[in-house]
N, C-alpha and C positions, 0 to 999 in steps of 0.2 A: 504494500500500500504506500504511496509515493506522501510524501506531504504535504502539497497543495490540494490533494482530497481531502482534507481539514478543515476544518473551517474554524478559525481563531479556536484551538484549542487548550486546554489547560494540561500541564504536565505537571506530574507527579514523580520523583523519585524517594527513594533512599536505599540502601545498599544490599539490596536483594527481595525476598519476597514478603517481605512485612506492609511494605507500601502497598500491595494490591487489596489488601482491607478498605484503603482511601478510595481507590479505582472504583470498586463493587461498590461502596455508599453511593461516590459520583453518578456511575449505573442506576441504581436504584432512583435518588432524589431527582438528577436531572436526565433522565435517559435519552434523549435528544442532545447531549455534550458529548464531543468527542476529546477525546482524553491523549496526550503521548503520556507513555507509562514507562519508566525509564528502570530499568533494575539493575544498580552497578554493583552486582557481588564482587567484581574485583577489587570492589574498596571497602568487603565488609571485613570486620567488622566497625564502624563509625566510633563504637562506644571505647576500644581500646588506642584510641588517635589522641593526644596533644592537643589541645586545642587552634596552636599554630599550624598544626598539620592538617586540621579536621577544617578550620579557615580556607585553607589552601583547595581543598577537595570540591568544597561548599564552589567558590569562584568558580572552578573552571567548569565545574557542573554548571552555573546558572551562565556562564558564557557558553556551553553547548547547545541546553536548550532554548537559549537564545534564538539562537539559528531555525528555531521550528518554530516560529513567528506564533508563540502561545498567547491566549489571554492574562494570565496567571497563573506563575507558579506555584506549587507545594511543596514545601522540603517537611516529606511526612517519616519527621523521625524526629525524636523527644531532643536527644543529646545535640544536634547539630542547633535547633532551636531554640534550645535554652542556653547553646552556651556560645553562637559564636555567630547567629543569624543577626542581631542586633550590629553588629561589624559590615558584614557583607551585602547586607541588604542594597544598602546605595552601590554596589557595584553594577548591579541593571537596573535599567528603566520599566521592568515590570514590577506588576504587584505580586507578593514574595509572602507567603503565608506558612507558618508553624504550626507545629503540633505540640501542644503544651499538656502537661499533667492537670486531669479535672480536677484538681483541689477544691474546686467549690462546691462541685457538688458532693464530693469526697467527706468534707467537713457537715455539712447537710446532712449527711444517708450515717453519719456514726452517732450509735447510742453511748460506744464505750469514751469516748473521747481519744481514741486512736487511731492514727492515721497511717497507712505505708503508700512510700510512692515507688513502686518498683521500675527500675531503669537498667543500663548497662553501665558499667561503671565509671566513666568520665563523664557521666549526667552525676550520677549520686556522689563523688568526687569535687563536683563544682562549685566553687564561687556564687557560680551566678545562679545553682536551682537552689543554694539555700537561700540568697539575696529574693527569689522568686515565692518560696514559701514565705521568707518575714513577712512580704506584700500582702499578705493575708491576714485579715484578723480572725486569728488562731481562737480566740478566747477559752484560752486554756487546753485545749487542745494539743497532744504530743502528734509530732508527725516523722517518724522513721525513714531515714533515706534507704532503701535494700539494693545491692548491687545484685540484680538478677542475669547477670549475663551467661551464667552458663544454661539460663532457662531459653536467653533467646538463641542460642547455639542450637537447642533444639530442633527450633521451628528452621532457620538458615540452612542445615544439612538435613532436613527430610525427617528427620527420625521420629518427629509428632506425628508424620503420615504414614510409615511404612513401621514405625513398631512402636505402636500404642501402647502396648501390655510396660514396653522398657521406659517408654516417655512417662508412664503413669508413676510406678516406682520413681523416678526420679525426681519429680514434683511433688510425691508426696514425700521424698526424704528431705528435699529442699524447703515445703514447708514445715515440717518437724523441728528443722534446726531452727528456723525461724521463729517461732511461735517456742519454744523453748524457750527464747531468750524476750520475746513479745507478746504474751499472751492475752492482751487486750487487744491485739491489734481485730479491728470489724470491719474496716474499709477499705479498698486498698486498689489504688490506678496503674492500671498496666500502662507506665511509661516509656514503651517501647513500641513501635508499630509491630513489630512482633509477635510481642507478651497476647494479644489480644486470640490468638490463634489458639494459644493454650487453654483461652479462660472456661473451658469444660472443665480439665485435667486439676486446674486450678477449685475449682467449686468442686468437684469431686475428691479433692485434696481437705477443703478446706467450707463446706457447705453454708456451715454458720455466717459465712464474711460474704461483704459484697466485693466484684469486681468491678472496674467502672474503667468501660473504654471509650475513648474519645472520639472515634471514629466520626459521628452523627453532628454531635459540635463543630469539627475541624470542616465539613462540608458546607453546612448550614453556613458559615460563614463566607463562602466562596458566592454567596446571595442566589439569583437565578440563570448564571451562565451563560453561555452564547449559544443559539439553538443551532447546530448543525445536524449528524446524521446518526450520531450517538459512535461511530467507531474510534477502536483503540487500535491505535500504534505502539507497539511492543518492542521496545529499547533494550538490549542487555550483554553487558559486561561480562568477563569472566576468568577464572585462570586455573591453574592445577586444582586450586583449592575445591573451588566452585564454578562446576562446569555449567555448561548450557541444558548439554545432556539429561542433568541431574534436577537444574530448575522446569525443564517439561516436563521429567515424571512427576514433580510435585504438581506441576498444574494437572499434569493429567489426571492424578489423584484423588486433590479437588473436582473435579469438573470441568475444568477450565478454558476455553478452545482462544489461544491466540496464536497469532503467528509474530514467531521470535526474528527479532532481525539483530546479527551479532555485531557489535562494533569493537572495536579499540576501546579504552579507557583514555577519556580525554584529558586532553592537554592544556 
């Protein structure tokens, strides 16, 4: 599918297949928007990058999809948003939208007064998400930073879709340690465009708590779109790590019918 069969589109990335959560809501809410959907696993994973590094990534990403004359972009992934989107924003002339942890409704939906915001570790590491929780008034409220990255490692190599029975075990050993050490915790946002793919595994794990994904907020705000023919242009990166190969059995998986077009890792 060439890119001038678009019609002012909106793009979407982040470093692999976390970001097609945003695509499916886009689908759903505006299904007359045609979407480029960019999945650069050769730069996953986002969450163990420097922020100078993770700055650098962000730039040359929004100078590529540049080039596919979008309406607005999405950088639908928690860590690049909170911690280095405020930087790069003014490097394109588009409108440049984030995915942020729903603290507020987070803080709303808890009886305990406990709060988790689960991320990859250079989000719960950050300056700038704890500077992002003070913005809140907590009112007494504790709120837990979790480095859940090796939960989003799950969903990135497959293993949530092809071995449920060992992804389950692992989410429920990952919340044991957790809740050991937090046992109030009641609410808890999957910070990761990732995390969200799990949130069975997780309420299976963890029944009593709520999870709360962004997905429906991060859209809603993109307003009513540019009506064109609703297709998607399927962008994707790759390397040893994380092949191409590997990202269509997952979509196959799911469901999922696009066609992948391989690039480079830009420059």
């Amino acid at each position: 599918m060439e890119s001038q069969t678009l019609h002012r589109p909106i793009a979407v990335f982040d470093a692999g297949i976390g970001s097609y959560a945003i695509v499916a809501e886009i689908q759903r809410r505006l299904p007359r928007q045609d979407v480029i959907y960019f999945a650069d696993r050769a730069s996953f994973p986002y969450g163990s990058k420097a922020p100078e590094e993770l700055a650098q990534v962000m730039r040359r990403t929004l100078g590529f999809l540049e080039t596919f004359d979008p309406s607005a972009i999405v950088v639908a992934s928690n860590a690049p948003s909170i911690t280095v989107l405020k930087d790069v924003r003014p490097m394109t002339r588009l409108p440049v939208f984030g995915v942020f942890p729903p603290l507020t409704a987070a803080l709303a939906a808890s009886t305990n007064h406990a709060i988790g915001i689960m991320g990859v570790r250079s989000l719960v590491e950050s300056k700038m998400l704890r500077e992002f929780v003070a913005g809140h008034d907590l009112d007494g409220t504790s709120v837990e930073l979790i480095n859940a990255s090796s939960m989003v490692e799950l969903v990135e190599s497959g293993e949530f879709l092809f071995d449920p029975p060992g992804t389950q075990k692992k989410v429920d050993d990952f919340m044991t340690s957790l809740f050991e050490r937090k046992p109030d915790l009641d609410a808890l946002t999957l910070s990761s465009t990732h995390l969200p793919w799990l949130k069975p595994f997780f309420e299976r794990a963890r029944p009593q708590c709520l999870f709360l994904d962004p997905a429906e907020s991060v859209v809603a705000s993109l307003g009513d779109g540019t009506e064109g023919s609703g297709r998607i242009r399927t962008i994707v990166t790759e390397d040893e790590r994380y092949s191409v190969s590997d990202f269509r059995r997952m979509l196959d998986r799911l469901g999922v019918e696009l066609t992948l077009e391989i690039v480079e890792t830009p420059q």
